[in-house]
Each structure stands twice: as structure tokens, then as C-alpha cells.
C-alpha positions in Angstrom: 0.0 0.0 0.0 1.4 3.0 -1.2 1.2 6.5 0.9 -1.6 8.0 -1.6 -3.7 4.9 -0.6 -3.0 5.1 3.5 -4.0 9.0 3.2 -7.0 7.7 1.5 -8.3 5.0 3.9 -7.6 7.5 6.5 -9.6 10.1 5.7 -12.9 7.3 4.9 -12.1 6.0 8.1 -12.6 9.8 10.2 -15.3 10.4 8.0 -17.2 7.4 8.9 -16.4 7.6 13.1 -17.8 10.9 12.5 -21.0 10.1 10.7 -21.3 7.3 13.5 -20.7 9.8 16.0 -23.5 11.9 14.6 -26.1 8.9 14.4 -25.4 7.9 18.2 -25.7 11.6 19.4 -29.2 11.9 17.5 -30.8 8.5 18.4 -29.6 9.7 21.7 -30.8 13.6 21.6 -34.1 12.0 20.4 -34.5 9.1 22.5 -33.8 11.1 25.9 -36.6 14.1 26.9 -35.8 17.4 26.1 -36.2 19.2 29.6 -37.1 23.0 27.8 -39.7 21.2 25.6 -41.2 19.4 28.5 -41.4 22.1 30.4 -43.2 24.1 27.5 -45.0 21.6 26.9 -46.3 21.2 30.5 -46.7 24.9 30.9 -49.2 24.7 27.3 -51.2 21.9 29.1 -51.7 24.0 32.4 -52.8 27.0 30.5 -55.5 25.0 28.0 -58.7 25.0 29.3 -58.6 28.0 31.7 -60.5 31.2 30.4 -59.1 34.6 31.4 -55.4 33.7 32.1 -52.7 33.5 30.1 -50.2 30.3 29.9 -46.7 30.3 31.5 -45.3 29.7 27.6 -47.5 32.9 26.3 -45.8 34.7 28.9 -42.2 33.9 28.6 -43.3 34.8 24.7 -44.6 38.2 25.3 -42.2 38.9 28.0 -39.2 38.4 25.2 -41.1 40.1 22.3 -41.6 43.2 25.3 -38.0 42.5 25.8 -36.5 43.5 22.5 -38.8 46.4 21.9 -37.6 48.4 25.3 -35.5 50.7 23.5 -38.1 51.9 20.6 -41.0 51.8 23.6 -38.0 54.1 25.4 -37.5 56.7 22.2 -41.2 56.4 21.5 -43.0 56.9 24.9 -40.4 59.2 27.3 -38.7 62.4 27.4 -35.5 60.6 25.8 -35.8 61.9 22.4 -36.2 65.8 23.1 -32.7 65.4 25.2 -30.6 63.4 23.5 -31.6 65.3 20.0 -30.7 68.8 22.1 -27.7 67.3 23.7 -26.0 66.4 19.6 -27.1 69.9 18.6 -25.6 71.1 21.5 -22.3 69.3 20.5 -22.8 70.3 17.1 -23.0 73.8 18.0 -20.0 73.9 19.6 -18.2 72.5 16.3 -16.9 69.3 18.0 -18.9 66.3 16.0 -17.4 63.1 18.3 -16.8 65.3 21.9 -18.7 64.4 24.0 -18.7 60.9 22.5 -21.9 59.5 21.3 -21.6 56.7 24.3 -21.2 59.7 26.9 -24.0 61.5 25.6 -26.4 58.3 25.4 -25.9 57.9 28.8 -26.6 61.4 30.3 -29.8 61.1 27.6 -30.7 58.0 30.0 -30.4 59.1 33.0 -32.0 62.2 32.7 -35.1 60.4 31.1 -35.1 58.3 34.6 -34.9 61.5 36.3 -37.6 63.6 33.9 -39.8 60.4 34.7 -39.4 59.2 37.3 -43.2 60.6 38.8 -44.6 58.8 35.5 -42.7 55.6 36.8 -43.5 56.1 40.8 -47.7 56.6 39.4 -47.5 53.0 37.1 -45.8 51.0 40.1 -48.3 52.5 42.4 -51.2 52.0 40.2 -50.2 48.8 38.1 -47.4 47.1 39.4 -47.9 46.3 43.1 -51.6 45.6 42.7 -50.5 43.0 40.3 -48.0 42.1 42.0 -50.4 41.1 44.8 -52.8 39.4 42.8 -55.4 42.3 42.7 -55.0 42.9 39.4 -55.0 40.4 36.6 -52.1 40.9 33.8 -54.6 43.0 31.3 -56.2 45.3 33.7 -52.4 46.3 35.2 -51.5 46.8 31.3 -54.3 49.3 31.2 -53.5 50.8 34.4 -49.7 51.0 34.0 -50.5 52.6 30.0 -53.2 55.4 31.9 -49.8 58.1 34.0 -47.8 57.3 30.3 -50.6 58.7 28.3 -51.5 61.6 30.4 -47.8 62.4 30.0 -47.6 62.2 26.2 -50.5 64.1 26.0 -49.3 66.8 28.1 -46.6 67.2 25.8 -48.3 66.6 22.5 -49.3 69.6 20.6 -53.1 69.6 19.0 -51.8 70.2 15.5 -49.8 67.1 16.0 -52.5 65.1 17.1 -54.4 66.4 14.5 -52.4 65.0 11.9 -51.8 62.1 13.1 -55.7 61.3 13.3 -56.5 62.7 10.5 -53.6 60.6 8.8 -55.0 57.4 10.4 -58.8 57.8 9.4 -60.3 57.9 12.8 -62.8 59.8 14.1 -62.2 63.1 16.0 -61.9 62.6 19.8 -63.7 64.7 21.9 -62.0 63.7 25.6 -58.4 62.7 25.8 -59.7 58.8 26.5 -60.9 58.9 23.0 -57.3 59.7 21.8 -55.9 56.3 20.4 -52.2 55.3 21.3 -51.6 54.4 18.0 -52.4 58.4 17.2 -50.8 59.8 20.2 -47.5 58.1 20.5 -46.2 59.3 16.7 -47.8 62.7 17.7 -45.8 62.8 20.4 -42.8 62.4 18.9 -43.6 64.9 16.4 -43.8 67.3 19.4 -41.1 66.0 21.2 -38.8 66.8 17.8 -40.6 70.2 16.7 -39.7 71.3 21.1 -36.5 69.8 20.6 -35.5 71.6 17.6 -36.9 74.8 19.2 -34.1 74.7 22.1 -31.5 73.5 20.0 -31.9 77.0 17.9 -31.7 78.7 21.0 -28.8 77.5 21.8 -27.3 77.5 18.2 -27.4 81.4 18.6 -24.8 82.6 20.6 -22.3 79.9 18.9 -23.5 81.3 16.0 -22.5 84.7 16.9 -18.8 84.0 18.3 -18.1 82.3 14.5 -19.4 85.3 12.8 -17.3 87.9 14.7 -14.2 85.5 14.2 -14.6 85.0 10.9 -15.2 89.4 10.4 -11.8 89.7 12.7 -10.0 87.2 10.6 -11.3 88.4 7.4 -10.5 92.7 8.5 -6.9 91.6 9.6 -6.3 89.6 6.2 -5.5 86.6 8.0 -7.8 84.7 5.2 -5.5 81.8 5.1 -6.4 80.9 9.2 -9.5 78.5 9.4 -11.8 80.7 11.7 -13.1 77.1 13.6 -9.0 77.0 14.9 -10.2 80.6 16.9 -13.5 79.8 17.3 -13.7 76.5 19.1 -11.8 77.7 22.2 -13.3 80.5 22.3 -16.8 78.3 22.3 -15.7 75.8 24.8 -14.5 79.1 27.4 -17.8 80.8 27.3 -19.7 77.5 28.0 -17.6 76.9 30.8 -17.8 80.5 32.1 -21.7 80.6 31.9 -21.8 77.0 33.2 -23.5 76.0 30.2 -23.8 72.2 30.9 -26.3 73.6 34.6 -28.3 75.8 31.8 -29.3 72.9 29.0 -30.0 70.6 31.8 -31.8 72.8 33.8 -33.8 74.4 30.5 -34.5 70.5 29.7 -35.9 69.5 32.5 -38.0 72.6 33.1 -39.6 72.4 29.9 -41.2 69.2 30.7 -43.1 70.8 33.6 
């Protein structure tokens, strides 16, 4: 037997261990129980047959699909995306497009949304979550409960032409009270709002930046210095005045204010 041959009957022989390999693990994998199927399984036989209550399985399913939409419900439903839009115009402003970094910014954006809602959050644990937790409350009536502080918050903050659009967009019928106002209206209204108020401070503090890049550039330009990039003055001149008018105390306090 030459070498070309001994490769050869090598390489059939691993190929077949392997493929026997393979058959025992599967007559194996489907001989023995599969403990996350039984248990699925088991929790699909408890919930059959009982009206009113949702299965263990159905609620492991919604709890994941709730799961994974926490950060659009976030955006969508709370005072995160009128702060972190001001707080990138701010740095925009200032002329420095990755300080603070996007991470650092994200996470002020955060915690003041905890802080700006945190009454919002105290109401719906108050109202929903400990009756539910004590078995006062089934799972549908503390949904409703914990959904009534968020939309008297939204609204609050919602303009009408807004909310006009946004029903008139969908079809709907005009409400007359603000329990006739469908979610599925108010929350893009919202956001609309949240963007148009948003926008509104983010001019406002555009301004004075504004200001200290067009005298540079008129001092640059009047003392010929035309071949001196006017952002090289500018910036520290931008980054001294915010720190002498303690700028970061201003946006967060002018944030925070306006949600109130």
C-alpha cells in the first residue's frame, strides 16, 4: 500500500467515526426528553382550558417580544428623544462632531429620562405594578392601568396640530375627551412634538455659537488673515464661554423645566 492509498483510507475512516458519531448523538438527543420542551409543553397543558389567564409559555413569549422592543417603547414613549436630540445639537453647536462621544451622551440622555420620569414611573408602580404584584390585578387590567400616567404624560406634551395630523392621517374619528385619543395616534404625535420642542431649544442654543463664529470670521477676514481656518479661533473661544456661563447647569436645567 502506497502512501496516496494510506491518506486515502484514513480520511474514509474519520469520516465514517464521525458520521457514527453523529447517528449515536441523535438517536440519543431524540431518545432522551428534552427538559425545555417538557417544560413548554407542560406549561401549554396548564394554560388549555382555563379562560381569562394566560399560559406560563404565552408569557415567557410576550415577556421576550416586550424585551427586545424596550428601547423603541424608550425613544417612543419618554422624554428621551427631546434630550438626546438637544444634547447632539448642542455638540454640534459647539463645532466638536465626536466630543462628548456618542456613548457619553447616550448615557446622560438615559439618566436624565429616569430623572424627567421618574413621577410617570412612581404613578405606574403604584397603580399597576404592586396591585399586580399582589394578585389584585390580573395581567390585562395592570397593562391598562400602568399605559393610563404614560398617556397623560404624552399628551401633556403633545401639541393639537400634532395630534391632529396624526388622526387625520389614520382615518379615525375626532376625539372629543383625551380617552378617546388612540395610542396608536398619540404616540407618533408625540414624537412629532417631542422633535418640533427639541429643535426649538436646540436653535436657541445655536445662537450665541453662531455669533462668536461670525465675529471670528469678520476679525479674521479685517486683519487679512484669510489663510487661518476661523473654527481654529472659534472652538476655544466656544468651549470658554460654556464653561464660564456653566452651560452644561443651563441645558440641563432648560430640559428639564420644559417638561413641567
Amino acid at each position: 500500500m502506497n502512501d496516496r492509498s494510506a491518506v486515502s483510507l484514513l480520511k474514509n475512516f474519520a469520516v465514517a467515526a464521525g458520521m457514527l458519531c453523529l447517528m449515536a448523538f441523535a438517536s440519543a438527543a431524540f431518545a432522551a426528553p428534552d427538559p425545555v420542551a417538557k417544560e413548554v409543553s407542560d406549561a401549554l397543558r396548564q394554560g388549555v382550558g382555563k379562560p381569562g389567564e394566560l399560559s406560563t409559555a404565552i408569557r415567557i413569549l410576550i415577556l421576550l417580544t416586550a424585551l427586545s422592543l424596550i428601547p423603541a417603547i424608550l425613544i417612543a414613549t419618554t422624554s428621551f428623544l427631546r434630550i438626546v436630540v438637544v444634547l447632539s445639537m448642542l455638540r454640534h453647536a459647539m463645532g466638536m462632531q465626536d466630543t462628548p462621544p456618542n456613548a457619553a451622551l447616550v448615557s446622560i440622555a438615559l439618566f436624565l429620562t429616569l430623572f424627567s420620569m421618574m413621577p410617570v414611573w412612581s404613578q405606574v408602580d403604584r397603580q399597576a405594578w404592586q396591585p399586580f404584584q399582589q394578585k389584585r390585578l390580573s395581567a390585562e387590567a395592570a397593562f391598562d392601568e400602568a399605559l393610563k400616567p404614560v398617556r397623560e404624560f404624552m399628551i401633556r406634551q403633545t401639541r393639537e396640530p400634532d395630534l391632529a395630523l396624526m388622526v387625520d392621517l389614520a382615518g379615525a374619528k375626532q376625539p372629543e375627551t383625551t380617552e378617546d385619543i388612540g395610542t396608536l395616534q398619540l404616540i407618533p404625535a408625540f414624537m412629532l412634538s417631542e422633535l418640533r420642542t427639541a429643535f426649538q431649544i436646540g436653535f436657541m442654543i445655536f445662537l450665541p455659537f453662531l455669533l462668536i463664529d461670525l465675529i471670528v470670521a469678520a476679525v479674521l477676514t479685517s486683519l487679512g488673515m484669510m489663510m487661518v481656518p476661523p473654527v481654529m479661533i472659534s472652538l476655544p473661544l466656544k468651549v470658554l464661554m460654556f464653561i464660564l456661563i456653566d452651560g452644561w447647569n443651563l441645558v440641563v436645567r432648560s430640559l428639564m423645566s420644559s417638561f413641567y
